[in-house]
C-alpha positions as CSV (number, residue, x, y, z in Angstrom):
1,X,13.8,-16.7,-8.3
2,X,17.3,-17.3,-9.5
3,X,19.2,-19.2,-6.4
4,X,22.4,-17.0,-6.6
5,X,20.0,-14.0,-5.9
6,X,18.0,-15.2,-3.2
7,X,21.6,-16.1,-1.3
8,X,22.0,-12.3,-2.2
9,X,19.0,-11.0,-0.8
10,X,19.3,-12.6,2.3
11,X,22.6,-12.3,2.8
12,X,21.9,-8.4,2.4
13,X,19.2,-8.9,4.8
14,X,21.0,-10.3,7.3
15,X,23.9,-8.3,7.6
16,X,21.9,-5.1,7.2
17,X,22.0,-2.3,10.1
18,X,18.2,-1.0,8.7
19,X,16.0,-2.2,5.9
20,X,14.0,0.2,3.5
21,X,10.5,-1.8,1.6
22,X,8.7,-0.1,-0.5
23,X,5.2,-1.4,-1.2
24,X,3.2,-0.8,-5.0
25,X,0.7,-1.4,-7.0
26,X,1.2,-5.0,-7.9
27,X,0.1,-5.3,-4.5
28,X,-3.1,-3.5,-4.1
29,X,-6.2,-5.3,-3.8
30,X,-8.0,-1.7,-4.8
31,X,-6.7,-2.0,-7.7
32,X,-7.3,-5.4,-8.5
33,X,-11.0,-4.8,-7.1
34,X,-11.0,-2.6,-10.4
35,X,-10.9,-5.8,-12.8
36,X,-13.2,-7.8,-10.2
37,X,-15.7,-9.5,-12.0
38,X,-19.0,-9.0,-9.4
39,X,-17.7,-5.1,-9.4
40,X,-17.8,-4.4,-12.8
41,X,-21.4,-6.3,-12.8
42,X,-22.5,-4.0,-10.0
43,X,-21.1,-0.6,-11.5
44,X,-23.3,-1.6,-14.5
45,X,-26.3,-2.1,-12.7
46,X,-25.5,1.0,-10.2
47,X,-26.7,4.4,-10.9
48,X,-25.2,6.1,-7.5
49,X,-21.5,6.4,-8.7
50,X,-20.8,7.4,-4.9
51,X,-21.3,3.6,-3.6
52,X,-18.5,2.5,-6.1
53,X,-15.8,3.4,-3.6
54,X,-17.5,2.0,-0.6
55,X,-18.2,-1.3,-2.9
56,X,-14.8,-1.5,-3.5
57,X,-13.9,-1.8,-0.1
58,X,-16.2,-4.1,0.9
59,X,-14.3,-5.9,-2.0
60,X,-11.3,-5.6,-0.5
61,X,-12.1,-6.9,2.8
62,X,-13.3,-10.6,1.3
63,X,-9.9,-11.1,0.5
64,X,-8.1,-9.6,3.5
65,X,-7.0,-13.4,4.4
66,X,-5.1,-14.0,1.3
67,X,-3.5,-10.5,2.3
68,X,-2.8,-11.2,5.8
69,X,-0.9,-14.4,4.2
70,X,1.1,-12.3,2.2
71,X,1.8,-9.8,5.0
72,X,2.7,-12.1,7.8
73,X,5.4,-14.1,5.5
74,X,7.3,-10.5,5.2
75,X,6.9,-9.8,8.7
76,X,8.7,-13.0,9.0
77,X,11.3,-11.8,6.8
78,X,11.7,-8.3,8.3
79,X,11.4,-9.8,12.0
80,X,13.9,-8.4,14.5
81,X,15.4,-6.0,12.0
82,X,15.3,-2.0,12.0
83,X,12.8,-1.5,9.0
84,X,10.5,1.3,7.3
85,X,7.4,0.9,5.1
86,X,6.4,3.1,2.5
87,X,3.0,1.8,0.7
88,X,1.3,3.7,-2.3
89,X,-1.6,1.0,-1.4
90,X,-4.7,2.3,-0.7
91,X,-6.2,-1.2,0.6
92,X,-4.5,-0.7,4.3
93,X,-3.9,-4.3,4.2
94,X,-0.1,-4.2,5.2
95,X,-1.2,-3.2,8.7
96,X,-2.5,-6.8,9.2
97,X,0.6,-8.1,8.9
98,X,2.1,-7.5,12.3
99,X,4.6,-4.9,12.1
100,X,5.1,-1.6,13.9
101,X,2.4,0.6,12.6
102,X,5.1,3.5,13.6
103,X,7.0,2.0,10.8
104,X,4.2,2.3,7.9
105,X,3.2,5.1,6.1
106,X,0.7,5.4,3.4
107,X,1.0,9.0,1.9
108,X,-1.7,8.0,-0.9
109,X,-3.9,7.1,1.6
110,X,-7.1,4.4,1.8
111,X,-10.4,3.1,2.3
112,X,-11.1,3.3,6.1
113,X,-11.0,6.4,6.8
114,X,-13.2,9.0,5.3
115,X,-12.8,13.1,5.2
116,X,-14.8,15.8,4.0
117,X,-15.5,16.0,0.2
118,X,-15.5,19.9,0.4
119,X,-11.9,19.8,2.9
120,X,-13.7,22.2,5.2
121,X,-12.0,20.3,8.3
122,X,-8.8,17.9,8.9
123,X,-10.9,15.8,10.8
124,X,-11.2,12.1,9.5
125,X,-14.3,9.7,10.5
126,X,-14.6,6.3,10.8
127,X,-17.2,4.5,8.1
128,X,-19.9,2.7,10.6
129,X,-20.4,-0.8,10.3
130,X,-24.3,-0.3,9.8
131,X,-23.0,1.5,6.8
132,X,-21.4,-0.6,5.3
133,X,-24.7,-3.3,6.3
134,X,-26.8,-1.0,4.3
135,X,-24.2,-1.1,1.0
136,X,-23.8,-4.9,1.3
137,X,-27.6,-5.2,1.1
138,X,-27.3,-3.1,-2.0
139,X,-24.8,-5.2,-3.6
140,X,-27.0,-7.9,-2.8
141,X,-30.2,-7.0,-4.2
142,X,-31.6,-7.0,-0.9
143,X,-32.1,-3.2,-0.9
144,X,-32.4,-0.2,-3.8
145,X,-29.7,1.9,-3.7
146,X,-32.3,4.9,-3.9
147,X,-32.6,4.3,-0.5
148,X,-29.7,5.3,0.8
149,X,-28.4,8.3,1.5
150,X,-24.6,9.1,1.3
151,X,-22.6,10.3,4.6
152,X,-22.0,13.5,5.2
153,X,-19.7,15.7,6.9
154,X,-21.2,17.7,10.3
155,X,-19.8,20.0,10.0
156,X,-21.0,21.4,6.4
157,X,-23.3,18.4,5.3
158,X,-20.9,17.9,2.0
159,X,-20.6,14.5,1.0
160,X,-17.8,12.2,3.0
161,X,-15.6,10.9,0.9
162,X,-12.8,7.7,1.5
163,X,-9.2,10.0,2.6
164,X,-7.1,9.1,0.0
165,X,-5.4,10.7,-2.9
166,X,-9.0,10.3,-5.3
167,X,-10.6,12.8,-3.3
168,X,-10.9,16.1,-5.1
169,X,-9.2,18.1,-2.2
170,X,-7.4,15.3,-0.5
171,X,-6.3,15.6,3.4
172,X,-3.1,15.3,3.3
173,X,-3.2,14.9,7.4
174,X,-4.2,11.4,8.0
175,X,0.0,10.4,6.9
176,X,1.9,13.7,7.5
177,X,2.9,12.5,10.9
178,X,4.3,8.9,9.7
179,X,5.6,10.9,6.8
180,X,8.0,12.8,9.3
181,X,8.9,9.5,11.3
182,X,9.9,7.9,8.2
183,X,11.8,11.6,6.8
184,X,13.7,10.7,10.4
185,X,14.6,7.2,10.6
186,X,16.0,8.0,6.9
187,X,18.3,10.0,7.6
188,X,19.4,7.0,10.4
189,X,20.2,5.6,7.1
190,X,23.4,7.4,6.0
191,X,26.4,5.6,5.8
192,X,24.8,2.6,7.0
193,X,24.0,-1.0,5.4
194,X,20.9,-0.7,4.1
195,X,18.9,-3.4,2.1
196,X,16.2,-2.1,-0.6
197,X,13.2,-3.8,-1.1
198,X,11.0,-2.8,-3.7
199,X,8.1,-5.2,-3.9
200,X,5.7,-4.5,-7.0
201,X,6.2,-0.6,-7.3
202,X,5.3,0.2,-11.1
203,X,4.8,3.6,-12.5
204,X,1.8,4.9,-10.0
205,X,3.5,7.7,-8.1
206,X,7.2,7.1,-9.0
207,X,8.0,10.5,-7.0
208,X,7.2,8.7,-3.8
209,X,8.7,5.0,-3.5
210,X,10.8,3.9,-6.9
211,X,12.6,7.4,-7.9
212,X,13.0,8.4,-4.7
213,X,14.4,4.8,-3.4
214,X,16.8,4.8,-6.9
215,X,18.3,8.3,-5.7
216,X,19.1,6.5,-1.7
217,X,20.6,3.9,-3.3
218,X,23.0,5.8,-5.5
219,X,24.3,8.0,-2.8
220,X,24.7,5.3,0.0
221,X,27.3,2.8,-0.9
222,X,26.6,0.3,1.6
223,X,23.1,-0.1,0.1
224,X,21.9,-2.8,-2.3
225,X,18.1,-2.5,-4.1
226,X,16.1,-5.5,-4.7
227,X,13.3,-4.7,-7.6
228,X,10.5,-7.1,-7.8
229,X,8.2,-6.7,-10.4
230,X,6.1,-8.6,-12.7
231,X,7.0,-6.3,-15.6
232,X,8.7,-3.0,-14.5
233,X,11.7,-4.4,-12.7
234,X,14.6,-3.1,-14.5
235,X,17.2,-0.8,-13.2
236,X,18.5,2.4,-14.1
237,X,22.4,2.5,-15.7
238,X,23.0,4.7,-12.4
239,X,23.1,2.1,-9.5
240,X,23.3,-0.9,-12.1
241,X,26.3,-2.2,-9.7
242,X,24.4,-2.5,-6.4
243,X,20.7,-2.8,-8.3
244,X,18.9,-5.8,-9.1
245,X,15.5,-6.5,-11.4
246,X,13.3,-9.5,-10.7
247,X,11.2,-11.0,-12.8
248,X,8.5,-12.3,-10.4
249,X,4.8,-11.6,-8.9
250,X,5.7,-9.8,-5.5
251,X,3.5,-11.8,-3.6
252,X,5.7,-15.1,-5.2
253,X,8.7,-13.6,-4.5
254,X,7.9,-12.7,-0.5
255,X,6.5,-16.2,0.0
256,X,9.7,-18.0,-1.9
257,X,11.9,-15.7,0.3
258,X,10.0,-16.4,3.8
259,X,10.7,-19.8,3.7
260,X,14.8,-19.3,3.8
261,X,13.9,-17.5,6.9
């Protein structure tokens, strides 16, 4: 990171009444699960396309340390200040890091928290440890996936699926409360210095964290955006003069940073 824009950053930081992070794709260890080398052996090997999600999330969790790493240096950096979380991450790994889960909100969704496939309820169930026993013991050979039934949902016996924006008829429930605290502590935002972290947002729902962030920073003139991205870190001609792209791994970036901290 350029030296002149890390005094910037923190700087902005610093003097900043409230502080806006939004949380992408670069970041989500779902998605890197995706390109994980044991899954894409096991998805060959697996006929029952309804494990791959729990799989996945079992994936997820053997690297939750590296995560809480990640997660605890920008706790370090947000410490003390008046900040909001947006994630489009469906690994749920930001709440490890420490903050006020009041101040997160995830409005794709996850893996730990499943609803019904057929969205005859809003109810959301928790995935049982023995569950998740049984898939492990799949993934290891130690037991045939014919063997194991799916969960279902009591109420109508459809298949239980992870809540998150994949499912067919998604429940929208398990954010819409955050959704409203965060719709809230925006509007705290107005005329105020605000400092705009985007930290590995890409193209994956633009309409909830990077066009939406673009639009508060081009209204309020006491805010300043911070774009980190491997690739997609430009910024539109619009707030060009309190925007800034950086070319750098988020997870990079929010460690260099912590240490000035």
């Amino acid at each position: 990171m350029d030296l002149n824009i890390k005094k910037r950053i923190v700087a902005k930081i610093d003097e900043a009444d409230m502080v806006l992070v939004g949380i992408g794709d670069e970041l989500d260890q779902i998605i890197k699960a995706n390109k994980n080398d044991t899954f894409i052996k096991l998805r060959e090997k697996t006929e029952s396309t309804w494990l791959f999600p729990f799989m996945k999330s079992i994936l997820v969790e053997e690297q939750i340390e590296e995560s809480k790493k990640i997660y605890h240096n920008l706790f370090h950096i947000l410490d003390k200040k008046n900040y909001f979380i947006v994630s489009t991450c469906q690994d749920c790994l930001v709440r490890y890091g420490g903050f006020n889960l009041e101040r997160i909100v995830e409005p794709c969704g996850g893996y730990s928290m499943l609803q019904c496939s057929n969205g005859c309820s809003t109810e959301l169930y928790s995935v049982s440890e023995e569950f998740i026993t049984q898939v492990r013991a799949v993934m290891n050979g130690e037991k045939g996936e014919k063997d194991l039934e799916p969960p279902r949902c009591p109420n109508c016996g459809k298949f239980l699926v992870f809540n998150n924006v994949d499912a067919e008829k998604y429940n929208e429930e398990g954010y819409l409360k955050k959704w409203m605290i965060y719709k809230k502590w925006l509007q705290g935002t107005v005329n105020k210095n605000l400092c705009i972290l985007e930290l590995g947002v890409g193209m994956n729902y633009p309409s909830i964290i990077r066009w939406p962030f673009e639009k508060i920073a081009f209204y309020n003139q006491k805010s300043e955006l911070f774009r980190v991205h491997s690739r997609l870190y430009q910024i539109s001609e619009e707030i060009k003069d309190r925007g800034y792209g950086i070319c750098q791994k988020p997870e990079d970036f929010i460690r260099e940073l912590s240490n000035t901290f």
